[in-house]
C-alpha positions as MATLAB code, in Angstrom:
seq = 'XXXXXXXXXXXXXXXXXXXXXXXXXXXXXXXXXXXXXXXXXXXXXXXXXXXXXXXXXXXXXXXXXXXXXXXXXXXXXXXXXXXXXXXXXXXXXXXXXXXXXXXXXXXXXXXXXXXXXXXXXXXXXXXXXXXXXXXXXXXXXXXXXXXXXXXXXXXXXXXXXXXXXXXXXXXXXXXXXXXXXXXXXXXXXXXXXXXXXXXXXXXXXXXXXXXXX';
ca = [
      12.345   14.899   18.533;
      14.239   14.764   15.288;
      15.873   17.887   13.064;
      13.727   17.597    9.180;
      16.082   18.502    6.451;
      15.118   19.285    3.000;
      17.485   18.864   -0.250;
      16.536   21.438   -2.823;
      17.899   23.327   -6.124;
      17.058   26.324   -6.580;
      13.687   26.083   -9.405;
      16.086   27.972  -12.088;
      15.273   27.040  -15.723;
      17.835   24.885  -17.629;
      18.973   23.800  -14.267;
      16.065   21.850  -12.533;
      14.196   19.071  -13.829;
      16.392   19.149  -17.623;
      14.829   15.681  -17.750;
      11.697   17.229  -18.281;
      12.612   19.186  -21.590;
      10.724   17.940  -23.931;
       8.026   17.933  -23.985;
       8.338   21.094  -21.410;
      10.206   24.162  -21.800;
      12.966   25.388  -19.639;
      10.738   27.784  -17.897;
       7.879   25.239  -17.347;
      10.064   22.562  -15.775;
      11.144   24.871  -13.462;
       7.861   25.839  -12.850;
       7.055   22.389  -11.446;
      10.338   22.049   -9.599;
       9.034   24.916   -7.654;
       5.799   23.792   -7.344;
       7.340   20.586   -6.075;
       9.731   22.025   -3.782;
       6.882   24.836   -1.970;
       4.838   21.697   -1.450;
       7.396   19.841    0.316;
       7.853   23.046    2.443;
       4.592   23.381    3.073;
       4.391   19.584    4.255;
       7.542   19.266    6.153;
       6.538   22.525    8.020;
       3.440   20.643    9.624;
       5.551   18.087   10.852;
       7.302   18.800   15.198;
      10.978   19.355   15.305;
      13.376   20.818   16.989;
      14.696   22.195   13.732;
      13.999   22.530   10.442;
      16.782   23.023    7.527;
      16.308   24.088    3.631;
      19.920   22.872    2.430;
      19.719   24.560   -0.926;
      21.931   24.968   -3.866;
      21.403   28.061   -5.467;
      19.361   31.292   -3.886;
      15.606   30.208   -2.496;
      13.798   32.462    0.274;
      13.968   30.285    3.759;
      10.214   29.557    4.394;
       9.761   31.634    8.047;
      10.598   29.156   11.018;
      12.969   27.343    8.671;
      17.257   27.580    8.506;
      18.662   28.077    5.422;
      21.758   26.514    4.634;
      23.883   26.279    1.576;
      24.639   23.248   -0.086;
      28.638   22.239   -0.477;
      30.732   19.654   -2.067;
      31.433   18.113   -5.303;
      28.528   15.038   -6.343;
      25.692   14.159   -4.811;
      26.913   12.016   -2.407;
      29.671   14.570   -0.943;
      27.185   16.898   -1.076;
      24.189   14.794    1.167;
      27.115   13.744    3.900;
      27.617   17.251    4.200;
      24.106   17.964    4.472;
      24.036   15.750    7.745;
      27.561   16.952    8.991;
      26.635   20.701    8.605;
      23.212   20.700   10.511;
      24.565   17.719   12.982;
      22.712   19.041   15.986;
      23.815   16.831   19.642;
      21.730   14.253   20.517;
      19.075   14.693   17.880;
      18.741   12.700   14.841;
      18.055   14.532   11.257;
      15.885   13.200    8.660;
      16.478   14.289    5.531;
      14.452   14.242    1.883;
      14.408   15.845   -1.040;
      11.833   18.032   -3.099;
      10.861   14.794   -5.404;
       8.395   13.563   -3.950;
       6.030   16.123   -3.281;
       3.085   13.578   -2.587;
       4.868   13.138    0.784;
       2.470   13.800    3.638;
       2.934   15.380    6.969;
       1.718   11.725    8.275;
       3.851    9.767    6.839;
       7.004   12.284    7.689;
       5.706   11.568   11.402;
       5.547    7.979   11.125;
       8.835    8.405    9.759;
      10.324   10.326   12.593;
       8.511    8.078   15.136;
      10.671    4.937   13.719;
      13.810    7.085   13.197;
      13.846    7.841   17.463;
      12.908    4.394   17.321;
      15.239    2.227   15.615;
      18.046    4.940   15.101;
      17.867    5.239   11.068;
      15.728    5.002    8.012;
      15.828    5.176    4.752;
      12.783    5.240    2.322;
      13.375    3.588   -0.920;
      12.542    5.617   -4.345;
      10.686    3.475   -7.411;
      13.336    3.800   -9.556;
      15.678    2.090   -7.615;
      17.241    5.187   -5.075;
      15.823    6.635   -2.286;
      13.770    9.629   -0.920;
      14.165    9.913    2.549;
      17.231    8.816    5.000;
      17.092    9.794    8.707;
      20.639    8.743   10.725;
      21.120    9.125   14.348;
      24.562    9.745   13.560;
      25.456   12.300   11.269;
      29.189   10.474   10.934;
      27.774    7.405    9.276;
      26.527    9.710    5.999;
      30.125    9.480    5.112;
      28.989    6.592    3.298;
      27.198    8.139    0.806;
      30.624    9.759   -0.717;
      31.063    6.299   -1.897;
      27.569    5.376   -3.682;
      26.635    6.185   -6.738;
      23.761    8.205   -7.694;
      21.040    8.682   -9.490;
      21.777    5.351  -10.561;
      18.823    1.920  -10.500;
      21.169    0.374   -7.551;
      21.486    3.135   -5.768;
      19.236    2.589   -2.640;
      20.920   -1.223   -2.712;
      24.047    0.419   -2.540;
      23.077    2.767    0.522;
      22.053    0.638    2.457;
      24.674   -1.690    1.709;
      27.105    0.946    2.687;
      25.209    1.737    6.050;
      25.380   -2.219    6.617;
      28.600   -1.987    6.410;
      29.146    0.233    9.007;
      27.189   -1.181   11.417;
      23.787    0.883   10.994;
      20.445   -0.660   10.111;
      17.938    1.098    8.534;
      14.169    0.444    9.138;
      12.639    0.429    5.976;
       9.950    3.474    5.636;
       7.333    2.835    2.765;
       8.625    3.665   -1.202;
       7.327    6.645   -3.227;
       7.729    7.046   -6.814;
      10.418   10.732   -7.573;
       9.987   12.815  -10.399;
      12.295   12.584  -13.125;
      10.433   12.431  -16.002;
       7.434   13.633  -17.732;
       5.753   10.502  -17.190;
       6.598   10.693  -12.973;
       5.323   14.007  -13.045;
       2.196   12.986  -14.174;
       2.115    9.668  -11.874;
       3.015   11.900   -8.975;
       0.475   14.815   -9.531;
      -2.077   12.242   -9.765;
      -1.315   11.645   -6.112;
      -0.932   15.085   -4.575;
      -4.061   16.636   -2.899;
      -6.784   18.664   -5.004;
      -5.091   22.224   -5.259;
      -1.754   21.220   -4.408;
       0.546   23.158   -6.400;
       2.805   20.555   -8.253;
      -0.385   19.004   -9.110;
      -1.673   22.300  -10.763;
       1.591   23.068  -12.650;
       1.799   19.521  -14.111;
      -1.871   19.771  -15.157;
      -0.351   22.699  -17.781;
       1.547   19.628  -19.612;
      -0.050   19.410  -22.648;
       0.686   15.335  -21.706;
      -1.030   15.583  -19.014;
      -4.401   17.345  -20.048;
      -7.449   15.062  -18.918;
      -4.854   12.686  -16.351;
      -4.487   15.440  -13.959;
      -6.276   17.884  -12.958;
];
């Protein structure tokens, strides 16, 4: 059985989802970061494991059942190798995603886990070129990501690169689209369950009136 790990922000406006602004407001884009990020809780805490992590930046409640842990490090990368190092629980591999994608399903998380025990990594490539999901049997070998860049359209090329080069090979899990931009947030709601709440706050977008709903 695998340990689930979930990178979040804390939904604070003018900090989460800038990329939103316009056509939303501070305050709304955060509204659908939080949206996002309960959903992902709510997913990820359907899914068996021995443990279950919210590695946060910022101040969030810690759904109940779940470990809260505080995020640390300079960029991204620093900050996901930490991730693994900090939660790095003996013999049991961690799979960790993020709160972009919350049309992720409990299913596919399983699947996911299944192949991770399986093959010993993963790593589930984004749309726009990066990635929303890496599980390592290792936590030592997310020392690679301290040298990709990211956020960038080569970023999931570089990853696994990097994890190439040190001797791990990823199975390939199946590629979701993340929300950066008004236009994902509207691609992604579209997917989400009826009543799911990302897909409710994204149906406020005046963009998005008559898309989703």
């Amino acid at each position: 059985m695998i340990q689930l790990l979930v990178m979040a922000k804390a939904p604070v406006p003018g900090r989460v989802k800038t990329r939103l602004c316009p056509p939303c407001t501070p305050e709304q884009a955060a509204a659908i970061a939080a949206a996002a990020l309960a959903d992902t809780l709510e997913t990820a805490g359907r899914v068996p494991a021995r443990r279950r992590v919210l590695v946060v930046d910022g101040s969030h409640p810690v759904p109940p059942g779940w470990t809260g842990m505080a995020q640390r490090g300079g960029g991204l990368g620093e900050r996901l190798a930490y991730a693994f190092a900090d939660t790095a629980l003996p013999g049991v591999p961690a799979l960790l995603i993020g709160m972009d994608t919350p049309q992720v399903t409990a299913e596919l998380l399983v699947a996911a886990a299944t192949t991770l025990d399986r093959a010993g990594a993963v790593l589930g490539p984004a749309e726009d070129g990066g990635w929303w999901a890496l599980g390592l049997s290792d936590p030592a070998d997310a020392a690679v990501l301290t040298g990709v860049p990211m956020s960038m359209p080569d970023t999931g090329a570089r990853t696994l690169a990097a994890l190439r080069g040190r001797g791990v090979r990823p199975a390939p899990l199946p590629e979701l689209r993340d929300v950066d931009t008004a236009a994902d947030a509207v691609a992604v709601a579209a997917q989400c369950r009826a009543g799911a709440r990302f897909r409710q706050a994204v149906a406020r977008m005046p963009q998005a009136a008559g898309v989703v709903a």
